[in-house]
C-alpha positions in Angstrom: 87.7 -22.9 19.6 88.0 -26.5 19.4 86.5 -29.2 17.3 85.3 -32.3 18.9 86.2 -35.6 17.0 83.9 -37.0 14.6 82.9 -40.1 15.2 81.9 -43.1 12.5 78.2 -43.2 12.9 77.7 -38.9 13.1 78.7 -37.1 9.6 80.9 -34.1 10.2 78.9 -31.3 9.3 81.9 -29.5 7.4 81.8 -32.3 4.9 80.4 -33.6 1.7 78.3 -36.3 1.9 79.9 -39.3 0.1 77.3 -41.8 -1.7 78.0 -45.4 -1.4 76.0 -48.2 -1.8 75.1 -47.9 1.6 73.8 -44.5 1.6 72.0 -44.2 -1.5 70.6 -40.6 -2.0 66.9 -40.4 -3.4 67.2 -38.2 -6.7 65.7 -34.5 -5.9 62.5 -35.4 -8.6 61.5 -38.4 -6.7 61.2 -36.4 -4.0 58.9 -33.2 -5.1 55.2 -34.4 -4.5 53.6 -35.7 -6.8 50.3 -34.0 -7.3 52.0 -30.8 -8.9 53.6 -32.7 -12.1 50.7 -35.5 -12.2 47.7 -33.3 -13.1 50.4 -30.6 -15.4 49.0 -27.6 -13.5 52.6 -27.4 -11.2 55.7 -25.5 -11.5 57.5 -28.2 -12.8 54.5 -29.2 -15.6 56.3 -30.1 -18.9 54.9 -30.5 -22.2 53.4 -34.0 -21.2 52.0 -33.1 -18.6 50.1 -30.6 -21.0 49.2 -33.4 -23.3 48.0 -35.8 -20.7 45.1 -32.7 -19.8 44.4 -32.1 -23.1 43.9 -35.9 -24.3 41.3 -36.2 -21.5 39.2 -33.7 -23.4 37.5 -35.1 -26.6 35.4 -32.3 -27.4 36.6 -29.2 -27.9 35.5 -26.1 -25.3 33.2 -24.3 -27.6 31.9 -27.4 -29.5 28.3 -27.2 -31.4 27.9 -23.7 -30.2 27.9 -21.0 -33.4 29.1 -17.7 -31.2 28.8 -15.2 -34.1 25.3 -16.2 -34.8 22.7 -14.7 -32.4 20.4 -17.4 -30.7 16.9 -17.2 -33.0 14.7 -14.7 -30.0 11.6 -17.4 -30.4 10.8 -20.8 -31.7 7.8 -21.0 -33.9 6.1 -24.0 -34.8 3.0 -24.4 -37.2 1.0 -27.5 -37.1 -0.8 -28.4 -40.7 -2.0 -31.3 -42.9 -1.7 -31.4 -46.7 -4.8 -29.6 -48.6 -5.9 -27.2 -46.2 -5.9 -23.8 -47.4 -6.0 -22.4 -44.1 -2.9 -23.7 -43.7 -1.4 -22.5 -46.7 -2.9 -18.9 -45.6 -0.8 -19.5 -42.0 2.5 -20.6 -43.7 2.6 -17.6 -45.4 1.9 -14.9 -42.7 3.9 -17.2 -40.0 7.3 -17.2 -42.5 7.2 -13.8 -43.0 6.8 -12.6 -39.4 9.9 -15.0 -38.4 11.9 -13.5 -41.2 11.2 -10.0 -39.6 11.9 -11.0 -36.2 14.5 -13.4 -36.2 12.5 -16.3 -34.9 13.4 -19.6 -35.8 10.5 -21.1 -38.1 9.7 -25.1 -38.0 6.5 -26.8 -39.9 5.2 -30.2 -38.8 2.2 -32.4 -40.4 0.0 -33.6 -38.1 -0.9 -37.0 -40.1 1.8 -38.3 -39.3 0.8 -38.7 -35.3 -2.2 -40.1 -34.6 -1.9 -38.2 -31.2 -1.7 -34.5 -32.7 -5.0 -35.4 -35.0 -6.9 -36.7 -32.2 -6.0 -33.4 -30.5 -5.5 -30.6 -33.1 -7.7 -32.3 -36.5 -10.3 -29.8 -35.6 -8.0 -26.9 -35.3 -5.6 -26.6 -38.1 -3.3 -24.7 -38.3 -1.8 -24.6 -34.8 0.8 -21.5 -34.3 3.1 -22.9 -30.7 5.5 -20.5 -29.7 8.2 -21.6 -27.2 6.1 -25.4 -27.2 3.4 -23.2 -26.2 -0.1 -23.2 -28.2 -0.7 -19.6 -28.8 -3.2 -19.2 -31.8 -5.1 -21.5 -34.5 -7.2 -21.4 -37.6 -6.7 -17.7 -39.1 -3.1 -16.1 -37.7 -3.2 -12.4 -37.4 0.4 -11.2 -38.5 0.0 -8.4 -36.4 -0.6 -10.3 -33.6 2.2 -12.8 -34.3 4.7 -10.1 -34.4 4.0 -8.3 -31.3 4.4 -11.8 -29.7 7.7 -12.6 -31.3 9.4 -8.8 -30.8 
């Protein structure tokens, strides 16, 4: 077998490449794409590329959520105004129920909303479950409970 002459302008194949100024070589990084190191996720992801993901989320994952509490089952709110004694008679069965079930338990005076008195003056104490109105003036704990269970 004979070799053929290598000329000037072809490399021989059975030789090194020699860099010069002429023939700069582009460094093997440069090369790789550059979507697997920019975003961190790649095979060649180092620890700033790590950071960079991380410092674009402020909050944490999980923030504001309490997983080892269970979510109350109902919301319960009772409308009142001060010196009613109905109302008084309503606190008392509606915290007690809520204790039993779980229910989360919220109070709100209507004097302070010109809108609730127009609606509800006449009908205090206002039992909403969910935002829902379910039952006014005397609240029948039994009632209440099978609602909230």
């Amino acid at each position: 077998m004979t070799q053929q002459p290598v000329s000037p302008d072809r490399p021989d194949p059975a030789r090194p490449v020699e860099s010069g100024p002429a023939s700069e070589s582009v460094p093997a990084a440069a090369s790789a794409p550059a979507t697997a190191t920019a975003r961190g996720t790649g095979a060649g992801a180092d620890a700033a590329g790590r950071q960079e993901g991380s410092e674009r989320r402020r909050t944490p994952l999980l923030s504001g959520a309490d997983w080892t509490r269970p979510r109350p089952a109902h919301t319960v709110t009772l409308l009142t105004k001060p010196g009613c004694h109905l109302c008084e008679d309503a606190r008392e069965v509606v915290t007690a129920v809520c204790e039993q079930t779980g229910s989360e338990y919220r109070e709100r005076d209507i004097t302070g909303d010109p809108q609730l008195v127009r609606d509800y003056a006449e009908y205090i104490p206002v039992v909403f479950v969910d935002g829902a109105p379910w039952d006014r003036l005397r609240i029948d704990a039994a009632r209440l409970r099978a609602v909230l269970s």
